[in-house]
VEXDREN-2710 file (C-alpha; in Angstrom, 1 decimal):
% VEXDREN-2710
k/r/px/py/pz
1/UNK/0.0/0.0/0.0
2/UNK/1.1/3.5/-1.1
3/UNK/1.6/6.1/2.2
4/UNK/3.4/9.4/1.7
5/UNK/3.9/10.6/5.4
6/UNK/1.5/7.8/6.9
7/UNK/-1.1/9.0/4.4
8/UNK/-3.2/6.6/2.2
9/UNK/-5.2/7.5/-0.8
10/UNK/-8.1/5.1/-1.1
11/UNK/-10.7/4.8/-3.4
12/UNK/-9.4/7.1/-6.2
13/UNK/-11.9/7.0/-9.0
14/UNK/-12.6/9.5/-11.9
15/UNK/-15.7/10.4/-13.0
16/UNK/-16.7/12.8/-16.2
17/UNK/-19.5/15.1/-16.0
18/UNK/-22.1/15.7/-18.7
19/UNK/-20.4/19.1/-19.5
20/UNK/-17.4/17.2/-19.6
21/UNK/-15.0/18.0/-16.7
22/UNK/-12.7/15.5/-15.6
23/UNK/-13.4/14.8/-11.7
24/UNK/-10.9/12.7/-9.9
25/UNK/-12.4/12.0/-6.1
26/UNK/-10.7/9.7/-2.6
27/UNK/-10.3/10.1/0.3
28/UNK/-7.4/10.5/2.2
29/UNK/-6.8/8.1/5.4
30/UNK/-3.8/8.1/8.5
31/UNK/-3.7/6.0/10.8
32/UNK/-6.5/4.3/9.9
33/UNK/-9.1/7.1/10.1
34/UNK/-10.4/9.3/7.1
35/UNK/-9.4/12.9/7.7
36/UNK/-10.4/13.9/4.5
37/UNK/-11.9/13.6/0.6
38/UNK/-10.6/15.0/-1.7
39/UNK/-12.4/15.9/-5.7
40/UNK/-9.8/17.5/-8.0
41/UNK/-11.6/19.3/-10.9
42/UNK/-9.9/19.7/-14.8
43/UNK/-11.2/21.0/-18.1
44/UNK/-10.4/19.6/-20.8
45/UNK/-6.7/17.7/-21.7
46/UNK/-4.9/20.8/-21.1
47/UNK/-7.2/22.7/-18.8
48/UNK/-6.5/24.4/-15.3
49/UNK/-6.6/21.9/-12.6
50/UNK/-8.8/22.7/-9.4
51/UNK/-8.5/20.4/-5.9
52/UNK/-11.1/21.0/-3.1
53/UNK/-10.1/19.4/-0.1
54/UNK/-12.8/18.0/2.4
55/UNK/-11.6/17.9/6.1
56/UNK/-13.8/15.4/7.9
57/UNK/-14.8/16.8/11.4
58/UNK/-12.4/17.3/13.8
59/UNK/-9.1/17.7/11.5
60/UNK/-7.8/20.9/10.3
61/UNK/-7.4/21.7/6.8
62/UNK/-4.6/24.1/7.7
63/UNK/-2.4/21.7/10.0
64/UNK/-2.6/19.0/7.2
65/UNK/-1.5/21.9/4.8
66/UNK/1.0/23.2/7.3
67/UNK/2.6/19.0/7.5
68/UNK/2.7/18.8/3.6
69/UNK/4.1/21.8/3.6
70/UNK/7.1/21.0/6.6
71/UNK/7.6/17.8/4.7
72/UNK/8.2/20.2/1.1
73/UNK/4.9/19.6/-0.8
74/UNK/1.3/21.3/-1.3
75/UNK/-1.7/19.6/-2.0
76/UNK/-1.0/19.4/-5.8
77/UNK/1.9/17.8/-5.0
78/UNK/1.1/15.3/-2.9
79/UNK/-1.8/14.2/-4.9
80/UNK/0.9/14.4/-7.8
81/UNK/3.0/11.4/-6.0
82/UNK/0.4/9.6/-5.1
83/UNK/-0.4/9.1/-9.1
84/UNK/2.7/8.2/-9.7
85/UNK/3.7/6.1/-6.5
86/UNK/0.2/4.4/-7.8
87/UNK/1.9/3.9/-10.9
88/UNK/4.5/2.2/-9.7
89/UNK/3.2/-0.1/-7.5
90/UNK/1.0/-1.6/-10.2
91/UNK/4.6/-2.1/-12.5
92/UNK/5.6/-3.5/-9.7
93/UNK/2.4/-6.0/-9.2
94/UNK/2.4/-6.5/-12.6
95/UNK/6.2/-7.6/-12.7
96/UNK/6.1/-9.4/-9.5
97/UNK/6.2/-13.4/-10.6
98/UNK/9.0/-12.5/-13.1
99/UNK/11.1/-9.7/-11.5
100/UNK/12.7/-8.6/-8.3
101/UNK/11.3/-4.8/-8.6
102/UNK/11.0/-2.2/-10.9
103/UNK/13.5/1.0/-11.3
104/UNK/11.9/4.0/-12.9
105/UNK/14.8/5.7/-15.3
106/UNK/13.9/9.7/-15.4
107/UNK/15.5/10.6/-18.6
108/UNK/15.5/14.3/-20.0
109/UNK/12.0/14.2/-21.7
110/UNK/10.1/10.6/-20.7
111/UNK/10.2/8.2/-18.0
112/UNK/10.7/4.5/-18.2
113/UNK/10.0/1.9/-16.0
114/UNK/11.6/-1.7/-16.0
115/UNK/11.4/-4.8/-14.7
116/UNK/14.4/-6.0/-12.6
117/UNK/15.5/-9.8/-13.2
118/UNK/15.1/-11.9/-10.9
119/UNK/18.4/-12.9/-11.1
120/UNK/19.6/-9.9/-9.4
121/UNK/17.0/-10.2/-6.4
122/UNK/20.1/-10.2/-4.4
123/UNK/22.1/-7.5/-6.1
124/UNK/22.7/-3.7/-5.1
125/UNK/22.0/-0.8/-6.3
126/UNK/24.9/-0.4/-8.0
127/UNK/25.2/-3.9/-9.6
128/UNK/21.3/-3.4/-10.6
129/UNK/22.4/-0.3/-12.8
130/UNK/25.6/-2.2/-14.5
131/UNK/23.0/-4.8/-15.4
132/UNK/20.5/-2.9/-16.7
133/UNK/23.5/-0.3/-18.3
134/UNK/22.8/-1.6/-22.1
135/UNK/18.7/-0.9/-21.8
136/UNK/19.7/2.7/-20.0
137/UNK/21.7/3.4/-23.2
138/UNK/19.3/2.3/-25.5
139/UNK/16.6/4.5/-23.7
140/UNK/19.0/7.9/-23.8
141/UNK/19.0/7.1/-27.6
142/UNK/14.9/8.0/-27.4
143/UNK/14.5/9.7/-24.9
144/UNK/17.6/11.9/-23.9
145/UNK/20.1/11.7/-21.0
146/UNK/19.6/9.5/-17.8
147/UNK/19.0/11.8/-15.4
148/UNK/17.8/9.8/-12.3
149/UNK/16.4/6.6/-10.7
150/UNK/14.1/5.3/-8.3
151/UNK/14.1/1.5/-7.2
152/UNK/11.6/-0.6/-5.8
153/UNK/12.5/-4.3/-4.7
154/UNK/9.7/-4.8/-1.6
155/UNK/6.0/-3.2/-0.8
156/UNK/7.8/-0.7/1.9
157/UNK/9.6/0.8/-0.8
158/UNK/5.8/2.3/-1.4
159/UNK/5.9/4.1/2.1
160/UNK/7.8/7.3/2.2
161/UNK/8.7/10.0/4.5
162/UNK/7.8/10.5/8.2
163/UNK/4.4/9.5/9.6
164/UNK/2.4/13.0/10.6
165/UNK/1.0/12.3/13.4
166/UNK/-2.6/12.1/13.7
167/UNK/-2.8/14.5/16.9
168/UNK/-1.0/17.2/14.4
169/UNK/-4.3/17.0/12.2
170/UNK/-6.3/17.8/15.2
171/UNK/-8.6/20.9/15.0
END
């Protein structure tokens, strides 16, 4: 399960409306308990994006906002990772019975994410990237310069940064 600072995001769903604004809605849990939904609002493919945030009684909108932001995000960005920690953890699903992980290559203008052979389930870092050195090539080729990595071998890799605690959220 995907936690940025002890937060889940559950039941993420997107709906469309008849006048054709993209709605993406969850609902945002720690430690267990909801402390808010969330319904982020875009027009069109390249539309302004909107996000109402729905506190559920008792937290404070402004001491989750004030967390994100001691931990270096905003709203937007924290719903951001999510997406893409998402992402990743269904590579990873996906490439579970025939890999040992996946490592996400940032290159100048794509990302790619890979598969990590099983055969290295035991290997670093380090030897993971020799390995996987001729496919990084071949990528740059396409899609520019290598610029950056992530690597995820177990489900914990999915939980990042410090817990907030719940008490914090109080209002």
């Amino acid at each position: 399960m995907v936690k940025i600072n002890g937060i889940e995001l559950r039941a993420l769903r997107t709906e469309t409306t008849e006048d054709k604004v993209s709605l993406q809605l969850g609902s945002f849990y720690l430690e267990g308990k909801k402390i808010a939904s969330f319904q982020t609002e875009k027009e069109g493919q390249e539309g302004e994006t909107f996000t109402q945030l729905f506190m559920m009684r008792g937290y404070s909108e402004d001491a989750l906002c004030a967390q994100l932001e001691a931990a270096g995000m905003d709203l937007e960005g924290l719903l951001t990772r999510f997406r893409w920690l998402n992402e990743m953890q269904k590579q990873y699903n996906d490439h579970k019975a025939t890999a040992s992980g996946v490592v996400s290559l940032q290159h100048e203008y794509s990302t790619v994410t890979m598969g990590i052979p099983a055969r290295l389930a035991g290997a670093d870092e380090e030897q993971v990237l020799a390995e996987l050195q001729h496919f990084i090539e071949k990528n740059e080729k396409q899609y520019g310069t290598c610029t950056g990595y992530v690597m995820f071998r177990s489900e914990e890799d999915f939980c990042q940064g410090e817990a907030i605690p719940l008490e914090a959220l109080k209002a």
